[in-house]
C-alpha positions as CSV (number, residue, x, y, z in Angstrom):
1,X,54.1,191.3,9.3
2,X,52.0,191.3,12.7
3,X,49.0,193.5,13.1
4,X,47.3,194.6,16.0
5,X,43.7,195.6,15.4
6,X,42.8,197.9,18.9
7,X,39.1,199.1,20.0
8,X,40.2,203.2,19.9
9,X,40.6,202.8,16.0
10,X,44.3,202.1,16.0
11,X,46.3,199.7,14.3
12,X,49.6,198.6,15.0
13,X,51.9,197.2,12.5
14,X,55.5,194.9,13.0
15,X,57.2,194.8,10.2
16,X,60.1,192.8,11.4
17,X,62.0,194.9,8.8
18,X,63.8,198.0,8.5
19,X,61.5,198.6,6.0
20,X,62.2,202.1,4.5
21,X,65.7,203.3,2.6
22,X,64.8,206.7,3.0
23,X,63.9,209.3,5.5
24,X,62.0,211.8,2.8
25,X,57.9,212.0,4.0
26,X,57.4,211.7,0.3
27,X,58.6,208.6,-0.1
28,X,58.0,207.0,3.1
29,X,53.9,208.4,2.3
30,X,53.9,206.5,-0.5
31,X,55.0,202.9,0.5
32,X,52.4,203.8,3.4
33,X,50.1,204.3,0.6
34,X,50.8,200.5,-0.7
35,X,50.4,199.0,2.7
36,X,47.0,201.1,3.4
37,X,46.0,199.5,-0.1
38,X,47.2,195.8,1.1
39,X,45.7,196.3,4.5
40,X,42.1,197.2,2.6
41,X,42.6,194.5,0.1
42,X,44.1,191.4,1.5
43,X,42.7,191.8,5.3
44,X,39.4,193.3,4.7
45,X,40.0,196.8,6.9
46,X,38.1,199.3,6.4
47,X,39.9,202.3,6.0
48,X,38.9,206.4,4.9
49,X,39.3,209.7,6.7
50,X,42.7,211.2,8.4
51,X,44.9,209.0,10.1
52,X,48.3,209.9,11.7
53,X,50.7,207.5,11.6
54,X,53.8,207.0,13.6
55,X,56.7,205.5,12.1
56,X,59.1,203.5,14.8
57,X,62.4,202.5,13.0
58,X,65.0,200.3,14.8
59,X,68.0,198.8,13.4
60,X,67.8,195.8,15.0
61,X,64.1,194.9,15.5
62,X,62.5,196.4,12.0
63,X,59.7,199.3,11.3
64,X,57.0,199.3,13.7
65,X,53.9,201.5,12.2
66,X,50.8,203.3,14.9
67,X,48.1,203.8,12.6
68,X,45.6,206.2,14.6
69,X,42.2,207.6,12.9
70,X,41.8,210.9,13.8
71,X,38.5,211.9,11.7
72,X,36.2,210.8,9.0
73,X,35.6,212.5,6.1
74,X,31.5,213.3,5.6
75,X,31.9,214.0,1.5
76,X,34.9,211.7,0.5
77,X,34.2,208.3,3.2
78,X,37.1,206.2,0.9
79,X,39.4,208.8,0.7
80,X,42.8,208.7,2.7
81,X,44.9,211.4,4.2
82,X,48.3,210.6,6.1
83,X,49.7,213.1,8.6
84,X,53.2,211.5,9.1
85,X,55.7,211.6,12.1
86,X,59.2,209.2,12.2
87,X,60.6,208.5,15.4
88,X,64.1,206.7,15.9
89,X,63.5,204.8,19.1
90,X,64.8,202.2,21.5
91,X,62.8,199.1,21.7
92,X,62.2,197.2,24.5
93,X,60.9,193.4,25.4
94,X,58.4,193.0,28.3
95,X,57.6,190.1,30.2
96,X,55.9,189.3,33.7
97,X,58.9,186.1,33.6
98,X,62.0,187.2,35.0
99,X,63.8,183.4,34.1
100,X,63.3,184.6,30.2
101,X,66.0,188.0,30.9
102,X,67.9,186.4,33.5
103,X,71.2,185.9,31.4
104,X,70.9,189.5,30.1
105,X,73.1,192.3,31.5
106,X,70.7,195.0,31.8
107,X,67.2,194.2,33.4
108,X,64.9,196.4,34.2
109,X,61.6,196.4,36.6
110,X,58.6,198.7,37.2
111,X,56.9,196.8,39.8
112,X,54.9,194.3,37.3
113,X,57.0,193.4,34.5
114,X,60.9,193.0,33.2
115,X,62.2,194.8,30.4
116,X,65.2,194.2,28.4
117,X,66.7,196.6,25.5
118,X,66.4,194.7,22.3
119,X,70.0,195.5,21.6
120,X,71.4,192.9,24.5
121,X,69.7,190.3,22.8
122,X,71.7,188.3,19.5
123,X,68.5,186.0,18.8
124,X,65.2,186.9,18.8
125,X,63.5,183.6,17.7
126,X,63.6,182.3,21.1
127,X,61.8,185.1,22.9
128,X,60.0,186.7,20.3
129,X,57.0,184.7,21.1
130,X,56.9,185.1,24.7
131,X,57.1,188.7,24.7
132,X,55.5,192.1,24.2
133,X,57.2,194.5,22.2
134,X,57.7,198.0,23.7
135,X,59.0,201.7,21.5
136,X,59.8,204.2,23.0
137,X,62.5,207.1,23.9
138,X,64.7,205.4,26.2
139,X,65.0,208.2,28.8
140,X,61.0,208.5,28.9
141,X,61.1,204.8,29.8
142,X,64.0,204.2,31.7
143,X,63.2,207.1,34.3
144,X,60.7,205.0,36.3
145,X,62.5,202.1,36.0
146,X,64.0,199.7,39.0
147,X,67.3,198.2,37.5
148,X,67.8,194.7,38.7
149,X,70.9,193.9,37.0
């Protein structure tokens, strides 16, 4: 697991795992519930109020988790509420180093950086370290896109 920590109170989760069996909010709430516990406990974070978060599920990559705080509770400051929303997405790797994709098929390029889809690639050990990670709908991100390749 890989967490972000970023300054608008949002937290960003990899969980290099397609983490839940299910697509019922009930249950998918409640193993959010168990990493909002593990987040407080075993990293120190702070966390009460209403948070939305945004669940990114890709086969291949894992479960990618948005964690935004929308409002603090005045009366309750440790209590949690989760407003959930699941999105099956495309992901993406970005880098400013075109010699990284260049045996990939499909490379894309929006003036500063190349993209890949994370489908082309059959090991991820190699690059995961020298990339950035982008989710989202693939025609949102693809329609501004220079393809090189």
């Amino acid at each position: 697991m890989k967490i972000k920590i970023l300054e608008d109170e949002k937290i960003v989760l990899y969980l290099y795992d397609y983490f839940f069996n299910t697509l019922e909010k009930d249950q998918i709430t409640k193993e959010i519930k168990k990493i909002f516990l593990k987040l407080i406990k075993y990293y120190e974070i702070e966390m009460g109020g209403i948070y939305e978060v945004f669940v990114y599920e890709n086969k291949k990559y894992g479960t990618i988790l948005e964690i935004i705080k929308k409002e603090q509770l005045l009366f309750h400051p440790d209590l949690i509420d989760i407003k959930l929303k699941i999105f099956n997405i495309s992901i993406y790797l970005k880098s400013c180093d075109y010699f990284l994709f260049k045996e990939y098929q499909n490379v894309y390029f929006d003036g500063k950086y190349f993209y890949i889809d994370i489908e082309e690639v059959s090991n991820l050990l190699p690059l995961i370290e020298w990339v950035d990670i982008c989710y989202l709908k693939k025609n949102d991100f693809l329609n501004d896109m220079l393809k090189i390749k």
